[in-house]
C-alpha positions as CSV (number, residue, x, y, z in Angstrom):
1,X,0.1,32.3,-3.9
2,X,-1.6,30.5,-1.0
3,X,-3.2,27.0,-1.4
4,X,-6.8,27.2,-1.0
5,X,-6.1,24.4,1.8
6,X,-3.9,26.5,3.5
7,X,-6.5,28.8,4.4
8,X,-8.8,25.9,5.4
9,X,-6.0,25.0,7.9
10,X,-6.4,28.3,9.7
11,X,-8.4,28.7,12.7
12,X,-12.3,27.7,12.6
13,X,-13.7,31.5,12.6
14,X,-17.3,31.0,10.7
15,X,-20.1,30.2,13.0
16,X,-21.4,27.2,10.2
17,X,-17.9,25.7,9.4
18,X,-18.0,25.4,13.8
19,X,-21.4,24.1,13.7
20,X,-20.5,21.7,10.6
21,X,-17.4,20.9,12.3
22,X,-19.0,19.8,16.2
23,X,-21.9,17.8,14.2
24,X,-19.1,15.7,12.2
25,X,-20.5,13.0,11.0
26,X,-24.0,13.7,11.5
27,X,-26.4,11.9,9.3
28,X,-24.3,12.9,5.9
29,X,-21.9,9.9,4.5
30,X,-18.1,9.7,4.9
31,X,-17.0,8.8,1.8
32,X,-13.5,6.4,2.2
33,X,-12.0,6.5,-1.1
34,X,-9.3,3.2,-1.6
35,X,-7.5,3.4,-4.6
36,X,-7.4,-0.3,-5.7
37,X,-9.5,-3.1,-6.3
38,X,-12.2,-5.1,-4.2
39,X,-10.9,-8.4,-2.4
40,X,-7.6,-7.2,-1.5
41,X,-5.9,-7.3,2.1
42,X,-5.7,-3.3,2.2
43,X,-9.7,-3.3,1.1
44,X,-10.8,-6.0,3.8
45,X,-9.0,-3.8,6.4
46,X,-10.7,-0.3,5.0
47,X,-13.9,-1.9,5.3
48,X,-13.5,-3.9,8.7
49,X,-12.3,-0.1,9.7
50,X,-14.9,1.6,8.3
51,X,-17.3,-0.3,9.9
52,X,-15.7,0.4,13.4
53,X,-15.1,4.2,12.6
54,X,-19.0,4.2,12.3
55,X,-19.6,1.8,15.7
56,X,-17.0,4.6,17.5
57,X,-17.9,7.9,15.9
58,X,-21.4,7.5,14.8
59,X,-22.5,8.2,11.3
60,X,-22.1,6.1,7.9
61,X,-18.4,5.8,6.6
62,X,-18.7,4.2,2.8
63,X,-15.7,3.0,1.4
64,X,-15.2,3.4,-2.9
65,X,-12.7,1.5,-5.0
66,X,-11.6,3.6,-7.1
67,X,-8.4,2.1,-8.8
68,X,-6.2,2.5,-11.7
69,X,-3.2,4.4,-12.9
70,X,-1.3,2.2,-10.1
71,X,-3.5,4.4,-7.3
72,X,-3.1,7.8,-8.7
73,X,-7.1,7.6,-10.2
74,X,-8.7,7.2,-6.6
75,X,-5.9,9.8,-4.7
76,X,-6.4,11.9,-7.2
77,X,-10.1,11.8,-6.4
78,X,-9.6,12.5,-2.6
79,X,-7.1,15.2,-3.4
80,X,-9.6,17.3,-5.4
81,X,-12.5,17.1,-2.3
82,X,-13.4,19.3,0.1
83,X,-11.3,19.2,3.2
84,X,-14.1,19.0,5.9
85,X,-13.7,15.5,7.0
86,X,-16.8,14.0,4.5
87,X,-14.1,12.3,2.6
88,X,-10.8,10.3,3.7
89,X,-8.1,8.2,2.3
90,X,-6.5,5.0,2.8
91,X,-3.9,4.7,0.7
92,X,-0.6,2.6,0.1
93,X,2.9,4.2,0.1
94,X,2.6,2.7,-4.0
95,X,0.7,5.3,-4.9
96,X,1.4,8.0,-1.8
97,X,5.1,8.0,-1.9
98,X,6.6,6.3,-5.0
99,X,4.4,6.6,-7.7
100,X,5.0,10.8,-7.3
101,X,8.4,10.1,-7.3
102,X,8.7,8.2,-10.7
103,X,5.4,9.1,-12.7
104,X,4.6,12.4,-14.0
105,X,1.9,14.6,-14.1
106,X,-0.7,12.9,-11.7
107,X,-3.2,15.7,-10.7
108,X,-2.2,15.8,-7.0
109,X,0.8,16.5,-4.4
110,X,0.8,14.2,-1.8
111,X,2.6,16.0,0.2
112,X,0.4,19.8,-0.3
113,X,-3.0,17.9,-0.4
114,X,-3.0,15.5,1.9
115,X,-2.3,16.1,5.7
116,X,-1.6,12.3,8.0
117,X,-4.5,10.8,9.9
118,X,-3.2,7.8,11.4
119,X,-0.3,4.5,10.1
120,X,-2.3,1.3,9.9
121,X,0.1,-1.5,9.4
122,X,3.3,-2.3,7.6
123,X,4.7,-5.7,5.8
124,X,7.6,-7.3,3.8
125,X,7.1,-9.0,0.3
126,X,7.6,-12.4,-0.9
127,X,9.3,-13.6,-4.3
128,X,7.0,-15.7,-5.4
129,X,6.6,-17.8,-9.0
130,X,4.4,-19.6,-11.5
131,X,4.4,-23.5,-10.6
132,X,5.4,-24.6,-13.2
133,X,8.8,-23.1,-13.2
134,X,11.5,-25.8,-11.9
135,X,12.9,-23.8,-9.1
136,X,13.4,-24.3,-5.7
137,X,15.2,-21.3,-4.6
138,X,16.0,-18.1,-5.2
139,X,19.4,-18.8,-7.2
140,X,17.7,-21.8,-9.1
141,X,14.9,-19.2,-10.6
142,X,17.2,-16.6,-11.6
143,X,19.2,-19.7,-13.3
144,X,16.1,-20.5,-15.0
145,X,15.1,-16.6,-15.7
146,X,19.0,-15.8,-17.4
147,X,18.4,-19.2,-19.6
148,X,14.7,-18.4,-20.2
149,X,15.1,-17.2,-24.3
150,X,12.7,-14.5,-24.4
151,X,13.2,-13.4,-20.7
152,X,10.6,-13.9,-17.8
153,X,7.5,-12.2,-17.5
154,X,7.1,-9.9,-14.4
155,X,3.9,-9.0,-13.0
156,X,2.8,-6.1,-10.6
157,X,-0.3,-3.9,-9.2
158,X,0.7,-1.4,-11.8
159,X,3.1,0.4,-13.1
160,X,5.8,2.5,-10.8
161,X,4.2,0.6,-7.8
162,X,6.3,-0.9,-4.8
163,X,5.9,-3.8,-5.9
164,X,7.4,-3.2,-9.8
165,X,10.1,-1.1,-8.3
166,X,11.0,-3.6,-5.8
167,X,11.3,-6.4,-8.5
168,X,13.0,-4.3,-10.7
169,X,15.8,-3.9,-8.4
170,X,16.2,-7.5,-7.5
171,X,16.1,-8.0,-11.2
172,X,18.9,-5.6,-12.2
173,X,20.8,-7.2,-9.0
174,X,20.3,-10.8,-10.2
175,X,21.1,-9.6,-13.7
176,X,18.1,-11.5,-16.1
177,X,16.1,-9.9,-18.6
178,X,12.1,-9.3,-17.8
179,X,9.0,-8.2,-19.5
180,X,6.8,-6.1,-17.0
181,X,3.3,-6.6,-17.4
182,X,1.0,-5.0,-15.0
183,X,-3.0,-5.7,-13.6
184,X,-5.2,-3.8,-12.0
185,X,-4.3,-4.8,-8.5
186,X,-2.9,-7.6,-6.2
187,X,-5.6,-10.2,-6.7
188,X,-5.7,-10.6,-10.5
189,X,-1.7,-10.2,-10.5
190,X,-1.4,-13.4,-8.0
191,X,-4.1,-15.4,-10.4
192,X,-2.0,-14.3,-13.7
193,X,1.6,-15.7,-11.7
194,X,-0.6,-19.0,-10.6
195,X,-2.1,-19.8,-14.0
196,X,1.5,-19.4,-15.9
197,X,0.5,-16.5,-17.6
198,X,2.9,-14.2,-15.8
199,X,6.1,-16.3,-14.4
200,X,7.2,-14.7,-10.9
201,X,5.9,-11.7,-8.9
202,X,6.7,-9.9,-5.6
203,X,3.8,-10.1,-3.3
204,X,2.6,-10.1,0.4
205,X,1.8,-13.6,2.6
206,X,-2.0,-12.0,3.0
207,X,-2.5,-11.6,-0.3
208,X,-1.0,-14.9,-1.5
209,X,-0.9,-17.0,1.5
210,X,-4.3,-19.1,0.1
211,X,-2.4,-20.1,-3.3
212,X,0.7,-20.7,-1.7
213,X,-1.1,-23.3,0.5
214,X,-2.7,-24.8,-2.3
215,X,0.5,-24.8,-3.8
216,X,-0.5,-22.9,-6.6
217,X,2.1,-20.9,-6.5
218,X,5.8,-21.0,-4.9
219,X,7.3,-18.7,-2.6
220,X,11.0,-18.3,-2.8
221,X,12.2,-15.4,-0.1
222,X,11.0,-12.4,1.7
223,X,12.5,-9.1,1.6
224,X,13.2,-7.7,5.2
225,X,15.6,-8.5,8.0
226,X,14.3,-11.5,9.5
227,X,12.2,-14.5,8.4
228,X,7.9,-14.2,8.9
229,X,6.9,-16.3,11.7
230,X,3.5,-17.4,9.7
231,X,6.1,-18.9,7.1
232,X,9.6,-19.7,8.5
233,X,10.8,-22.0,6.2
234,X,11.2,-19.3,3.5
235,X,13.6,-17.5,4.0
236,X,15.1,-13.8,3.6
237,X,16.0,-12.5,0.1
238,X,19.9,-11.8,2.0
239,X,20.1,-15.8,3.8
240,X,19.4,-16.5,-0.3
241,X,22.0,-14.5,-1.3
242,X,20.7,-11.6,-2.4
243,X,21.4,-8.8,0.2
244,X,19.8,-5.1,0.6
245,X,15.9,-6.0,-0.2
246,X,14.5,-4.6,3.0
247,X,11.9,-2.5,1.7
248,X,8.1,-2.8,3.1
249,X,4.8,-1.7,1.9
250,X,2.6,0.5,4.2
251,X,-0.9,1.8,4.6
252,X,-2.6,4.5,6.1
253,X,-5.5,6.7,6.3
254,X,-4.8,10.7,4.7
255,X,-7.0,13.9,4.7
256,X,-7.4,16.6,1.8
257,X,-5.3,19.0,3.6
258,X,-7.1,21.5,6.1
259,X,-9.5,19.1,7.7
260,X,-10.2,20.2,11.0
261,X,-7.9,18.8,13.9
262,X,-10.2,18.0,16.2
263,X,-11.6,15.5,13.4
264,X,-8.5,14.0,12.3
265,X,-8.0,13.5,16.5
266,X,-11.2,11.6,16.7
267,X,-10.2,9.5,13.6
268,X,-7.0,8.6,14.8
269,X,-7.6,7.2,18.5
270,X,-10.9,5.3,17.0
271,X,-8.2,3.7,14.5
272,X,-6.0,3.1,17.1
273,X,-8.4,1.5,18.9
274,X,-9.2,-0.9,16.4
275,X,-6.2,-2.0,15.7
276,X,-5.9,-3.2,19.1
277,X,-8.9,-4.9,18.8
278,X,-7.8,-9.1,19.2
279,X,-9.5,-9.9,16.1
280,X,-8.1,-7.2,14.0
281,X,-4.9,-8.1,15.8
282,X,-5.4,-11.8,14.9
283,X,-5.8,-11.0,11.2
284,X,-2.9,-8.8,11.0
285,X,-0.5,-11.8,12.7
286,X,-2.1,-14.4,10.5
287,X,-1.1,-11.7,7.1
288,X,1.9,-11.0,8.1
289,X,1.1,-7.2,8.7
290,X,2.5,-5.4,11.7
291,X,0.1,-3.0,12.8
292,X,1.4,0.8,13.2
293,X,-0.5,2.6,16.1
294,X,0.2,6.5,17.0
295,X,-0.9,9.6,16.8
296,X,-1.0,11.5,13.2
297,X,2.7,13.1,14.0
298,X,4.4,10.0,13.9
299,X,2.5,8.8,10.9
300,X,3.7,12.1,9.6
301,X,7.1,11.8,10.2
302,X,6.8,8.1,9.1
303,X,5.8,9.0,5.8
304,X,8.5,11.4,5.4
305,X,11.3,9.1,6.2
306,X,9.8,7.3,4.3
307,X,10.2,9.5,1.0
308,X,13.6,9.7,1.6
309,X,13.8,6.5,1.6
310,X,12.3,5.3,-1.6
311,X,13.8,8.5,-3.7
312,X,17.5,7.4,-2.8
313,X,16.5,3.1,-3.7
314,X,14.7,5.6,-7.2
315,X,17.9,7.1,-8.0
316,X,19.8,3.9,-7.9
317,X,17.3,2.1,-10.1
318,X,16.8,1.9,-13.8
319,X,13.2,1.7,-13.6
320,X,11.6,1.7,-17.3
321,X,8.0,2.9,-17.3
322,X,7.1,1.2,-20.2
């Protein structure tokens, strides 16, 4: 059987889907769906984005939160729309390439009903804990965590997310017990972790960098190769002792598969643009995000090395999805 999207993917033959095409936005909203809450880095970037798609292209690009069900709610949304370029995607590789890989029965294929528009940016993520827990380092909180009675308490964005499955490895590596318990996105995860009601968390500098420099809560060490420059006094999970961590989180903007090319074209180099843009380029550097320009084939082949990646670190992992 052929996917209805594959015959939207062949050549533009009807006169109106031409017209509809060339007149793309026209006066009818874009609708940008992102899959998590309001407030979060990856929302302030869709909406700084959106607003310079419609300064570039023309038209009215309105962005919807649509989260829940760790991302799969809102993709599941944009999966199921038409694919004529009135509704995109910006989406994390939590709920684009790992939550398919570990959660069943979502509603969509990533890969069959989405096609690549254009990489935004990329980042490493911190270890970072409640204050009130008398650790200092890495190896002092997983002291505390193996003596802690009734194990610690782990938060995340959600179940099967990067961020649960990274934790859960460096858990299993360190060897303590933990109680997962997940929110409803990166903001009210990092207030849970600074008000003691969830004990440690892994998390990015832009979402956490205002608590950590209230010292509200503590960062410990960053997964990745190399130390960030906007904190180089903490240092890598591997300096700390704990080696193999070098998994990042990544955004970018999808399509229900078949939108036109020459749409997905003009999406891409106005994204592009912005993200050379010195103020976008001074709020990346000051989160920690490395920006990802390119043209949608190397997003493409970015997001399936990506795969790869994160189904062999799946298959090593014992990752309950409680």
């Amino acid at each position: 059987m052929i996917h209805r999207r594959a015959l939207l993917a062949a050549p533009l033959l009807h006169p109106a889907l031409a017209q509809a095409q060339a007149d793309w936005p026209g006066s009818r909203p874009v609708r940008v769906i992102h899959p998590s809450v309001a407030g979060s880095p990856g929302d302030v970037y869709t909406r700084l984005l959106a607003e310079h798609w419609g300064r570039s292209l023309g038209g009215t690009f309105v962005v919807e939160n649509r989260p829940g069900a760790t991302g799969s709610l809102g993709t599941t949304i944009a999966a199921q729309a038409p694919a004529d370029g009135w509704t995109l995607l910006v989406n994390s590789n939590t709920a684009h390439v790992v939550g398919p890989l570990v959660l069943k029965n979502l509603g969509f294929d990533p890969v069959r009903d989405f096609t690549a528009v254009a990489a935004m940016y990329r980042y490493g993520m911190m270890l970072i804990i409640a204050p009130n827990i008398p650790a200092r380092t890495t190896a002092e909180f997983v002291a505390w965590a193996r003596a802690k009675p009734n194990g610690s308490t782990l938060a995340s964005v959600g179940i099967g997310s990067v961020g649960h499955l990274m934790s859960e490895r460096f858990r299993q590596l360190a060897d303590f017990p933990s109680v997962h318990v997940p929110y409803r996105g990166g903001p009210p995860a990092m207030l849970a972790v600074s008000q003691g009601e969830a004990d440690w968390i892994f998390d990015n500098i832009g979402n956490s960098g205002a608590l950590l420099r209230e010292g509200k809560v503590r960062g410990l060490s960053l997964t990745g190769a190399e130390r960030a420059k906007q904190m180089p006094q903490i240092p890598t999970l591997a300096q700390d002792g704990f080696p193999g961590l070098l998994e990042e989180v990544w955004f970018g903007i999808f399509a229900p598969t078949g939108t036109p090319r020459p749409i997905i074209e003009k999406l891409n180099a106005a994204t592009n643009a912005w993200l050379a843009l010195p103020d976008t380029m001074a709020r990346m550097d000051a989160g920690a995000h490395v920006a990802m320009p390119g043209p949608p084939e190397a997003m493409a082949a970015f997001w399936a090395e990506d795969r790869q990646r994160w189904r062999t670190l799946i298959a090593e992992v014992r990752l309950p999805l409680e």
